[in-house]
C-alpha positions in Angstrom: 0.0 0.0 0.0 1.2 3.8 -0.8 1.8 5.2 2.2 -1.3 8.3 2.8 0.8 11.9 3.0 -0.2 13.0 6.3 2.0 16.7 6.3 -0.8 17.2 3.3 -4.3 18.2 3.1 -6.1 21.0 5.0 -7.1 19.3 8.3 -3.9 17.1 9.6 -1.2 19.8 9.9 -3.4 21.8 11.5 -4.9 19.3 14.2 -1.9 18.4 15.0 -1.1 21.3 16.4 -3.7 21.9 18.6 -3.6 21.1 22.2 -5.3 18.5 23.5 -7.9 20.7 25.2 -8.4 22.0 21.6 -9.1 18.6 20.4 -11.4 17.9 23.3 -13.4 21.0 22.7 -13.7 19.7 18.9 -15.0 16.3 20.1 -17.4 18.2 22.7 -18.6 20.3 19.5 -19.6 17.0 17.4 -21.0 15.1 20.2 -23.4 18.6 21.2 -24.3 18.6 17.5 -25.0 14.3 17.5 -27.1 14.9 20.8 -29.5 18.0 19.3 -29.8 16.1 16.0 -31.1 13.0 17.8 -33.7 14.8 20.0 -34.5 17.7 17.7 -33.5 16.6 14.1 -31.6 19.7 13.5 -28.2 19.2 11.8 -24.7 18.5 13.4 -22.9 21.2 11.8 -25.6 23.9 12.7 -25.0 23.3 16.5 -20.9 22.1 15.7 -20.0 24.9 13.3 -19.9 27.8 15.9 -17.9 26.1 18.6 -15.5 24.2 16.3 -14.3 27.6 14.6 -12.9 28.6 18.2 -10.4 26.0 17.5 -9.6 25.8 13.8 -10.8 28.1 10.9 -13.6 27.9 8.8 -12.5 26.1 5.8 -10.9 23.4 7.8 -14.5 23.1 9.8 -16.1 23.1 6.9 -14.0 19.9 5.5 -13.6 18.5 8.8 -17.6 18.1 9.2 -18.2 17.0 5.4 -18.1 13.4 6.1 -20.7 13.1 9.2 -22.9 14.9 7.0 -22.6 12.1 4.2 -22.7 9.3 6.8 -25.2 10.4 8.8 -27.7 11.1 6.0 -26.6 8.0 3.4 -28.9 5.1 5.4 -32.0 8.1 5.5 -31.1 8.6 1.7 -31.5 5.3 1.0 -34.4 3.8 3.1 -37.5 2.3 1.1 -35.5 2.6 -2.7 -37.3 4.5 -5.0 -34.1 6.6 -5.1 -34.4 7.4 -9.1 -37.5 8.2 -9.1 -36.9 10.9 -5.6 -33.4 12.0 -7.2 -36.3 13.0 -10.9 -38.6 15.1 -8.4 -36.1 16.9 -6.9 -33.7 17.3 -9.6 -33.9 21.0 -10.3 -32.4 21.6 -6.6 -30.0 19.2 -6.7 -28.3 20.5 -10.3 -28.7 24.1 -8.5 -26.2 22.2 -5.1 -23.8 21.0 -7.6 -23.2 24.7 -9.3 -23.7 26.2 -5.9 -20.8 24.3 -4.6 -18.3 24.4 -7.0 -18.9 28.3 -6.8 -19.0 28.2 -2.9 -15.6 26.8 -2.7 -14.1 29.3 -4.8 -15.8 31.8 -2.6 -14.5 29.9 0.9 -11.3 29.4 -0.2 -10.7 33.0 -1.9 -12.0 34.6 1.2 -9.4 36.0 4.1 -9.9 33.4 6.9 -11.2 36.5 9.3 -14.2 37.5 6.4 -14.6 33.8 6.0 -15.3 33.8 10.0 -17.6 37.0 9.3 -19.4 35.6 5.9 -19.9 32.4 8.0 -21.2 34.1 10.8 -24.0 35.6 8.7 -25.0 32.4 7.1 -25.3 30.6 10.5 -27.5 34.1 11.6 -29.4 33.6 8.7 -30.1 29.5 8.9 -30.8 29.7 12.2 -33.3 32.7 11.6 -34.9 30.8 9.1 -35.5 27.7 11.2 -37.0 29.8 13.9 -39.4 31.4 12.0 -40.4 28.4 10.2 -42.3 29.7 7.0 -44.4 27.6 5.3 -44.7 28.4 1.4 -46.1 27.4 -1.8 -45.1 27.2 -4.9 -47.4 27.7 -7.9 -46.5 24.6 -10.3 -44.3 26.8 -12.6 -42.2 28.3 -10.1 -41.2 24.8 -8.6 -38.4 23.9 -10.9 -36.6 27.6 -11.3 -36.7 28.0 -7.4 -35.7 24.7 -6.8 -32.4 25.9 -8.8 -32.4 29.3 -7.1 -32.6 27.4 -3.7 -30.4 24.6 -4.1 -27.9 27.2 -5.1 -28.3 29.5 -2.6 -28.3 25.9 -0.2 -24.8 24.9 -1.6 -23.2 28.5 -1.1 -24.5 28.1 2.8 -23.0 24.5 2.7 -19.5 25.9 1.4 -19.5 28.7 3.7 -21.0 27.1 6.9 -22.1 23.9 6.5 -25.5 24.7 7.0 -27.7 24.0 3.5 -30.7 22.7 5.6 -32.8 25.8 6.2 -33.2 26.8 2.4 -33.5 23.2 1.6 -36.0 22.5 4.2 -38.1 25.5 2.8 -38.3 24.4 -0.4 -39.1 20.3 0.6 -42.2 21.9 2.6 -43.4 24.2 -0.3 -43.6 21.9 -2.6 -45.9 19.6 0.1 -42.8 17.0 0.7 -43.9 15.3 4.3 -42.6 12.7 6.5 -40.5 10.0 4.9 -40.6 11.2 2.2 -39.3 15.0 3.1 -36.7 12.6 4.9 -35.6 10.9 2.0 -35.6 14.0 -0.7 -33.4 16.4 2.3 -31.0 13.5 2.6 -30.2 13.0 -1.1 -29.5 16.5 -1.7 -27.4 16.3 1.3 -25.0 14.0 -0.2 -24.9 15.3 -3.5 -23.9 18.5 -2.0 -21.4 17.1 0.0 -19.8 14.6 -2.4 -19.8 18.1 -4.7 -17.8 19.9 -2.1 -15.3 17.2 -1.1 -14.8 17.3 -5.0 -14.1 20.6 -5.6 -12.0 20.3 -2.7 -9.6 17.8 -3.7 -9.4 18.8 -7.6 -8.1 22.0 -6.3 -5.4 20.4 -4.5 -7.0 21.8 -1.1 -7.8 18.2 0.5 -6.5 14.6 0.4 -7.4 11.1 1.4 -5.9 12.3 5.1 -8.9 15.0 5.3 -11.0 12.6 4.2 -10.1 9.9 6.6 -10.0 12.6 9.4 -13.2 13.7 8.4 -14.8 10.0 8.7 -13.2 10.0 12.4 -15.0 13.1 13.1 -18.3 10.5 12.3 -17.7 9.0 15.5 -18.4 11.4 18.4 -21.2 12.7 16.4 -23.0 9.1 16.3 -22.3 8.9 20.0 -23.7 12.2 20.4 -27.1 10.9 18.6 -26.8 7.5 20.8 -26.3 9.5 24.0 -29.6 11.7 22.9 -31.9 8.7 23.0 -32.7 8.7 26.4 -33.9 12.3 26.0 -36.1 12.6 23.2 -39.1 11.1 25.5 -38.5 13.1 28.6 -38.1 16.9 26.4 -40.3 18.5 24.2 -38.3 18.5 21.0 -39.6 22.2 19.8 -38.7 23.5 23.5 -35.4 22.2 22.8 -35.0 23.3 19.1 -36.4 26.4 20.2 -33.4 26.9 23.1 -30.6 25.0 21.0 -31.5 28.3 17.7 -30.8 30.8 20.3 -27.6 29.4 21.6 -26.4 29.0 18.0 -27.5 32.9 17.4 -25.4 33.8 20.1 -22.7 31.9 18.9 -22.8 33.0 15.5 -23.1 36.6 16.5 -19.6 36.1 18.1 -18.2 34.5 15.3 -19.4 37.9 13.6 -17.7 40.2 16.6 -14.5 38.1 16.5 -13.8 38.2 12.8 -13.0 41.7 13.7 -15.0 42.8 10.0 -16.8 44.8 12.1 
């Protein structure tokens, strides 16, 4: 076997060295965002993103949580087949994650690592905004595909920049009357398009390697243990109360991500 060129890549150099109180505050960041998606059903990197870019910057977070996204949404993505005939109906917002993506990337990795902590601050503001308020729309049949595209765009910029397409995506699902498993199954999809697009883009540009990667897949591990830990939980709170508490925290925290990117 070729040995795998650990001094390369984005996350490795950089991991190793932080301290190890660093390293525990990144576990402590994935297992928080395992526990609030497995009593609330909000995403890891929602919760994660804010406290992980106290200890590395944002591109590296980014990377670092692009594989418990994919792992965590591949067996949800997959459940009851059908997945030609899902990937047809939602096609418009998945060709608008790819292009979004590719384009996000550029943006992330062109940006100045403090306007990347600002620009990701905003998005988080924004996602978690949006999940807040909750707005139900509807599409007339026309406008489904072209929004799809705007959305799924606008989903794969917030992906690249924050690792937070959710929101938009979750919008759109609702609009166009997707419920239940089926919501479920259309969300995840995207999900890993999107992320198998960024993880792409990443290594074509010579900004990631099979190190980042395989770091990234560790990162899986604490956040499954986080959604294992939750179980217990999701009977004894009410999940709204808690998604409800767990957006303002993540305000909060994105706000200082905003104050300490010193933009302002």
């Amino acid at each position: 076997m070729l040995p795998i060129p650990l001094s390369g890549g984005l996350l490795y150099p950089h991991l190793q060295a932080l301290s190890a109180a660093a390293l525990a505050g990144i576990a402590f960041a994935l297992v928080l965002g395992g526990m609030v998606k497995g009593v609330t059903g909000i995403g890891v990197p929602l919760v994660a993103m804010p406290i992980l870019t106290h200890f590395m910057p944002v591109k590296e977070a980014v990377l670092l949580l692009s594989m418990p996204i994919i792992l965590g949404n591949i067996p949800q993505a997959v459940e009851g087949g059908q997945i030609l005939p899902t990937v047809r109906r939602i096609a418009a917002p998945l060709v608008g994650t790819v292009i979004g993506n590719v384009v996000g990337v550029w943006v992330l990795i062109s940006l100045e690592p403090h306007r990347a902590q600002f620009a990701s601050g905003l998005v988080l503001i924004l996602a978690a905004a949006l999940l807040l308020a909750s707005p139900r729309l509807t599409f007339a049949p026309a406008l489904v595909k072209p929004v799809g595209l705007v959305l799924g765009f606008g989903a794969a910029l917030m992906e690249s920049i924050a690792s937070v397409p959710g929101p938009l995506l979750a919008m759109y699902l609702i609009a166009t009357g997707a419920t239940g498993r089926a919501f479920t199954k259309q969300i995840a999809i995207i999900l890993v398009v999107s992320i198998v697009t960024l993880l792409t883009t990443f290594s074509s540009g010579a900004h990631a390697n099979v190190t980042d990667l395989a770091l990234s897949a560790a990162a899986s591990l604490p956040a499954i243990a986080g959604m294992w830990l939750a179980r217990p939980l999701r009977d004894g709170l009410h999940p709204l109360a808690f998604r409800m508490v767990v957006l303002v925290c993540v305000l909060a925290a994105a706000a200082q991500m905003i104050w300490k990117s010193g933009v302002l």
